[in-house]
N, C-alpha and C positions, 0 to 999 in steps of 0.2 A: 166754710163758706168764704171766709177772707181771702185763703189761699187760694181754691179753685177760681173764682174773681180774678184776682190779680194777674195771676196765669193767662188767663183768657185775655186780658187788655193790654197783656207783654204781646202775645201774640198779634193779635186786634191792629198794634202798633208798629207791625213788622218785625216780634221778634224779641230775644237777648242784646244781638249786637245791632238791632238798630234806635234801642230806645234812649232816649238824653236821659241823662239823671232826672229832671223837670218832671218828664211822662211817666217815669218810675214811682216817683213820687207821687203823681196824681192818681197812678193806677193802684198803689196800696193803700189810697186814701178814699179813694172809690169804691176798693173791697171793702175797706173797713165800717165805709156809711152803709155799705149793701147789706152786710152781716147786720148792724142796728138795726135797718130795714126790716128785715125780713124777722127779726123777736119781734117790731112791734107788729108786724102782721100778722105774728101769731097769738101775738096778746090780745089785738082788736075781735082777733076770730074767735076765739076764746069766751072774749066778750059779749059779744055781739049771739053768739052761740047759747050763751046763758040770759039773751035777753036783755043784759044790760047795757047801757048808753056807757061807752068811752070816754076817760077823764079829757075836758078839754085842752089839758095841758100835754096829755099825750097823743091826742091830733094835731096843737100846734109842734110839739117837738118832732113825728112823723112828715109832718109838710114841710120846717126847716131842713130837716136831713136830707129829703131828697130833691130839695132848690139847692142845695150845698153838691149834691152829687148830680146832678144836672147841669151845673155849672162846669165844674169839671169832667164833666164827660165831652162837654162842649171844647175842653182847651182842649184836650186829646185829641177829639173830632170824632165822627161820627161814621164817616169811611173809614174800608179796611186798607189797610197799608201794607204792597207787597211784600214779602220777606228778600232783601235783597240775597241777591244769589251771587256770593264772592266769586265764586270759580267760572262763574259763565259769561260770556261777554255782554256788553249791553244793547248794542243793535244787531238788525241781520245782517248785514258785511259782515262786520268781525266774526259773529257766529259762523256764518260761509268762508272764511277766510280760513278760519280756527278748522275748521272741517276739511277743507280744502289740503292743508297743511298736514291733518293727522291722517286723509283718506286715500289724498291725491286724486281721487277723482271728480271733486263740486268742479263747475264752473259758476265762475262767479259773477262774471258780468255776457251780458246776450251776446255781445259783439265777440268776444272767444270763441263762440259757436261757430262762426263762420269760416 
């Protein structure tokens, strides 16, 4: 669970090569609250399955861990972040430019046409 998590919020993040150490770190710590998470949901179901009321110390430790993982989901952010794309240029000039160069035949600006 940790793993697939973290995976997912490298990605989430743009990536291998676009995440800071900072995000990297938020993101193994975000699996690792997630993985908590999801024993004690199976603990409560469990529980709660056999009719019994959950200790209230393990609803408050449940509700700190996912204000702790809320928090940090938050420095991450909440949008997805392109995967920057090294090899490809970054606007459409250069794109058409780059094309132009390997095709010879874009044109790249209206007025060429004439």
């Amino acid at each position: 669970m940790l793993k697939a998590t973290y995976r997912a919020l490298i990605q989430h993040c743009g990536g291998d090569d676009a995440v800071t150490d900072p995000q990297r770190i938020a993101c193994r710590r975000i699996g690792a609250l997630e993985a908590e998470l999801v024993h004690i949901e199976d603990r409560l179901a469990r529980l709660r399955r056999s009719r019994k009321e959950p200790p209230q110390s393990l609803l408050q430790s449940y509700a700190s861990l996912t204000a702790q993982q809320l928090r940090l989901s938050r420095e991450i952010g909440w949008e997805r972040h392109a995967k920057p794309l090294n090899d490809e240029p970054q606007d459409l000039h250069s794109y058409l430019a780059r094309r132009s160069a390997s095709h010879g035949s874009v044109i790249l600006d209206h007025e060429e046409a004439d």
